[in-house]
C-alpha positions in Angstrom: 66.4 98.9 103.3 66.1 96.1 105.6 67.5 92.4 105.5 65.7 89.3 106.5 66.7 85.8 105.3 64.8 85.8 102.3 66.4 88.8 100.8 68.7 88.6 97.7 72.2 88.5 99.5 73.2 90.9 96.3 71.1 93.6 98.3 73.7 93.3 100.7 76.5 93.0 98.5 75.9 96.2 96.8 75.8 98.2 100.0 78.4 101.0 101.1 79.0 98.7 103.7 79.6 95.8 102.4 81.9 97.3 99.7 84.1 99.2 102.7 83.4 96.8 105.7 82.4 93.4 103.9 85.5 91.8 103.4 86.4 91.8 107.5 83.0 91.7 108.8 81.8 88.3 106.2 84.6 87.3 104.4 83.4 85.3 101.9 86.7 84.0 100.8 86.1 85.6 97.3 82.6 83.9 96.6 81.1 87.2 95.4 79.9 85.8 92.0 78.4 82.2 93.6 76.8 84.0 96.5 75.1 86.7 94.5 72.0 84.9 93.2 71.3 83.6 96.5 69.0 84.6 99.7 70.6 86.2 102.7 69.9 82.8 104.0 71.4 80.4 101.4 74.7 82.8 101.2 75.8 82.9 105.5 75.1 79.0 105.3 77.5 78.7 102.8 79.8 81.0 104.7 82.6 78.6 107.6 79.5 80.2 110.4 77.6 78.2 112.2 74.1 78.2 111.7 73.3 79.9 115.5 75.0 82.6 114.5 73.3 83.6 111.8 70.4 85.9 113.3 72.6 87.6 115.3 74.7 88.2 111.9 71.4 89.3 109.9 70.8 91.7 113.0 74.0 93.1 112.6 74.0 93.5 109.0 70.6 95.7 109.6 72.1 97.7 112.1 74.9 98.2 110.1 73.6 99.4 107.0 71.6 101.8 109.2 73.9 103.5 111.2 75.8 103.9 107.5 73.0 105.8 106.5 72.1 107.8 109.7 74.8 108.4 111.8 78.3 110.6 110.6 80.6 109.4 113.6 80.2 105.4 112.9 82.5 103.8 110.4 86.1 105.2 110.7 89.6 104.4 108.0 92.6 104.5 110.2 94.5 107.4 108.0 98.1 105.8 108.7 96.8 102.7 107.4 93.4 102.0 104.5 93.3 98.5 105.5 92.6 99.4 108.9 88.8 100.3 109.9 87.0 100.6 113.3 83.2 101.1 113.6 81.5 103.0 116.4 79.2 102.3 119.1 78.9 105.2 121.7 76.6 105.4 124.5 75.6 108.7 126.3 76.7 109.3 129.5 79.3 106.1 129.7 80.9 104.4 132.3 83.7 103.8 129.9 85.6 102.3 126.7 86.0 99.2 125.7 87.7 98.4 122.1 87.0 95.0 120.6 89.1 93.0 118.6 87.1 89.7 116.8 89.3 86.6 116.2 89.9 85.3 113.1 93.2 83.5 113.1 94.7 86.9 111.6 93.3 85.8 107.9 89.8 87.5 108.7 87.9 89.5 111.2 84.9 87.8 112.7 83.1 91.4 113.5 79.7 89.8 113.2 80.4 87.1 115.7 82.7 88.8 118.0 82.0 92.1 117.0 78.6 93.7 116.8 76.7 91.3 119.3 79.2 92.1 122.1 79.0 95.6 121.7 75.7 95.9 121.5 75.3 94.1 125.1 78.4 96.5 126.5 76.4 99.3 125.6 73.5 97.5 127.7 75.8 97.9 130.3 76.6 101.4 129.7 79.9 101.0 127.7 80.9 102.7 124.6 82.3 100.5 122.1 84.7 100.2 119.2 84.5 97.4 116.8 88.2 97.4 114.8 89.0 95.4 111.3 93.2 95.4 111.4 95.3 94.5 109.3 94.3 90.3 108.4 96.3 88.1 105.6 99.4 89.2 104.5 99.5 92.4 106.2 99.5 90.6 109.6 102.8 90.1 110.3 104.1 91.8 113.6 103.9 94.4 114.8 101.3 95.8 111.8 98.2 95.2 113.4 99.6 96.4 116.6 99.9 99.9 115.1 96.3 99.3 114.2 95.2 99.0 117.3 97.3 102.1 118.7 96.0 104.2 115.9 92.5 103.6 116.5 93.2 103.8 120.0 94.9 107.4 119.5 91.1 108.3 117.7 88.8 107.0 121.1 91.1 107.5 123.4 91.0 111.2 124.8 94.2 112.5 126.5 94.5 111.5 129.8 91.5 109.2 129.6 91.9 105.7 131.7 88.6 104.5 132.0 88.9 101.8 128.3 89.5 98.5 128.4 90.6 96.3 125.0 88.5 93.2 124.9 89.8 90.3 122.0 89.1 86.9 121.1 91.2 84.3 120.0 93.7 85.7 117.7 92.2 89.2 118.4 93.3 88.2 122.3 96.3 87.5 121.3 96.5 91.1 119.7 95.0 92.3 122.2 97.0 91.2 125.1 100.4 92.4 123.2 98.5 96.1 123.6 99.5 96.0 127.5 102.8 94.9 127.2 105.2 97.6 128.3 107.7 96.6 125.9 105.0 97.8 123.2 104.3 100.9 124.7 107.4 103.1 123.4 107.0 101.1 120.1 103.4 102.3 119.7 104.0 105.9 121.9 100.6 105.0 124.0 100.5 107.1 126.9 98.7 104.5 128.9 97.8 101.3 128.9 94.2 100.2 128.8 92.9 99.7 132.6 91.5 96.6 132.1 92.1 93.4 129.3 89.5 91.0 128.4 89.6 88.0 126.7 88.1 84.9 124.9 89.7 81.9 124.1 92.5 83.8 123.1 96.0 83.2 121.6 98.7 83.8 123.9 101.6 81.9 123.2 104.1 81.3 120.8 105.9 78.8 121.9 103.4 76.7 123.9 100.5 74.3 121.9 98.8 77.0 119.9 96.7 78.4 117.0 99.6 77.4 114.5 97.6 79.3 111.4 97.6 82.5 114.0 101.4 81.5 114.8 102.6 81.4 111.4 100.9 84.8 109.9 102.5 86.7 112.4 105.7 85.8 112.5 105.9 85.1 108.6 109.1 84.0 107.4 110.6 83.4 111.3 107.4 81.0 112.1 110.1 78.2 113.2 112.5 80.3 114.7 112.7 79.9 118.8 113.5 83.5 119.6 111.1 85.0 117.3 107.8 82.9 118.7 109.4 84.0 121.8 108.9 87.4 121.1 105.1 86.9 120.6 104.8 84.6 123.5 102.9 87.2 125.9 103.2 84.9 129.1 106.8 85.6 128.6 106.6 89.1 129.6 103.9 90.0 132.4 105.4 93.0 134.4 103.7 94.0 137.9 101.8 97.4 136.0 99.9 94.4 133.5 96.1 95.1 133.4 93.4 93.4 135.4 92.6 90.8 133.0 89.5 88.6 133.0 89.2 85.8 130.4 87.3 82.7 130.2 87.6 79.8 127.4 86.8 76.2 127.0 88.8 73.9 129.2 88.8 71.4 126.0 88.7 74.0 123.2 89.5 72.5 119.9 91.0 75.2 118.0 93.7 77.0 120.7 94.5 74.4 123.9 93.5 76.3 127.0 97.5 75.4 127.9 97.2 79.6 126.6 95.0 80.4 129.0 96.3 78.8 131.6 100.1 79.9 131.0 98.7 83.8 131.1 96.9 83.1 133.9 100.3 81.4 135.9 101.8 84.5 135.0 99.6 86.9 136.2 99.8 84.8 139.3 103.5 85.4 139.8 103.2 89.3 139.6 100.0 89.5 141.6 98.1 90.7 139.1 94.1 90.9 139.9 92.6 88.1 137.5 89.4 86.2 136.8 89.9 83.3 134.6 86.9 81.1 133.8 87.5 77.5 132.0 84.4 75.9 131.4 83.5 71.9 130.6 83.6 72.8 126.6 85.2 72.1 123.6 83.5 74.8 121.1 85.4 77.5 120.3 84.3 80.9 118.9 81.6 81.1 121.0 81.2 84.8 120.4 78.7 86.3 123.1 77.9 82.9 123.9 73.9 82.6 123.5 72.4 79.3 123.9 76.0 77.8 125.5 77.1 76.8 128.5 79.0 80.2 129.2 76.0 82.2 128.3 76.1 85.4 130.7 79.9 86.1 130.2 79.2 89.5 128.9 77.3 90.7 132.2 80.6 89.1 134.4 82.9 91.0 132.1 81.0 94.5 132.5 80.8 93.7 136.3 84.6 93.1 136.1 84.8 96.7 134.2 82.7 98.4 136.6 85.0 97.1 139.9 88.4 97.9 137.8 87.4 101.2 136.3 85.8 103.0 139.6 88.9 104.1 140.5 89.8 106.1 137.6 87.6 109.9 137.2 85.5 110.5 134.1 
């Protein structure tokens, strides 16, 4: 079966994928019965996507459903945790790993935007990758969807492997960046942390001018408390061993102030960290692989960024 933007969205709907996948990859915010009479069209239009998006979301659904059918190593449940899912996207003879953690503000994952386009250019670039759907909602509150990512990261990962990086966007940055804190590391029992971090408009701070909807699923019940949004404030606790991090966002994004950004990148400053921040003259966020917008290309400077930082390390 293939998907175009006449199709009846139910086609989708009633798809092994959607039913195991669906609900992180296109949340439709429990719209089932509205949406299924409608095209494939009519339905992601009514979806909180913007219309650019959408044939990069049709593509993904196709490939998708495909690799569902042909290949046995792509869609993966986290044992420890049901909720928890990570699809695969392996290249043959790679230059590394990179695991990719979509945004969402921690009530969704936004694997079609953030997700499946950006892997598919990594592996372009001669990257595997690993698309993960953690815990979202009211399973979000710390450190939950940290053990996510350590679980999946225990299934890629090979013992003694260095050459991975953990790539996140917006909230999933923020998640992502609390991976290569050393104060996580006993807490998660990682044996390394990834080589390199990359990022997207991404959460970082707690206490500074934030994502507040990100803010308050995390910390739950101690949302207002000082020490506790301290806790999850990862400019707070850079160490010298932090991962070469590259990250780029909107100087004027309107959903999480670039203050984040710029606070990390402070940080990393102080402990000499090797860094390559890029703020560009924009507002938009979720920007996803950024086609047809002014930081169109960022994928290409990330994998360059991999391939400087990952040399080092042996197959």
């Amino acid at each position: 079966m293939r998907l175009d933007e006449n199709s009846p969205f139910i086609d989708y709907l009633d798809t092994p994928f959607a039913k195991e996948f669906g609900s992180f990859f296109l949340p439709l915010r429990n719209k089932e019965e509205e949406l299924q009479s409608l095209t494939v069209l009519e339905a992601l239009k009514r979806l909180p996507m913007e219309e650019r998006f959408i044939p990069d979301t049709i593509e993904g659904m196709n490939d998708a459903l495909r690799r569902m059918e042909e290949e046995k190593d792509f869609a993966h449940t986290i044992k420890t945790n049901p909720a928890a899912k990570y699809l695969s996207y392996p290249v043959r003879k790679e230059k590394g790993k990179v695991l990719i953690l979509p945004g969402g503000g921690y009530q969704c994952v936004a694997g079609f935007v953030e997700g499946y386009p950006i892997a598919k250019e990594l592996n372009e670039s001669g990257y595997s990758a690993y698309v993960l759907n953690y815990s979202v909602g009211v399973e979000a509150k710390f450190p939950r969807p940290m053990f996510d990512v350590a679980d999946s990261l225990h299934d890629i990962i090979p013992e003694g492997y260095k050459r991975y990086a953990v790539l996140g966007f917006s909230a999933g940055g923020h998640l992502a960046a609390s991976i290569c804190l050393k104060k996580n590391q006993d807490l998660l029992s990682l044996s390394s942390r990834p080589a390199v971090l990359g990022l997207g408009y991404p959460v970082i701070s707690c206490l500074l001018p934030t994502h507040g909807g990100s803010r308050d699923i995390i910390l739950g019940e101690y949302k207002d408390n000082p020490m506790f949004q301290e806790s999850l404030s990862i400019e707070r606790f850079i160490d010298e061993e932090f991962p070469p991090t590259f990250c780029w966002c909107g100087e004027y994004d309107d959903c999480v102030p670039s203050i984040n950004s710029h606070a990390l990148e402070k940080s990393l400053s102080e402990k000499s960290i090797k860094r390559k921040f890029i703020y560009g003259n924009f507002s938009k966020h979720g920007l996803g692989r950024g086609k047809n917008s002014p930081i169109e290309g960022w994928i290409k400077n990330f994998a360059s960024f991999l391939d400087e930082n990952l040399c080092k390390f042996p197959f």
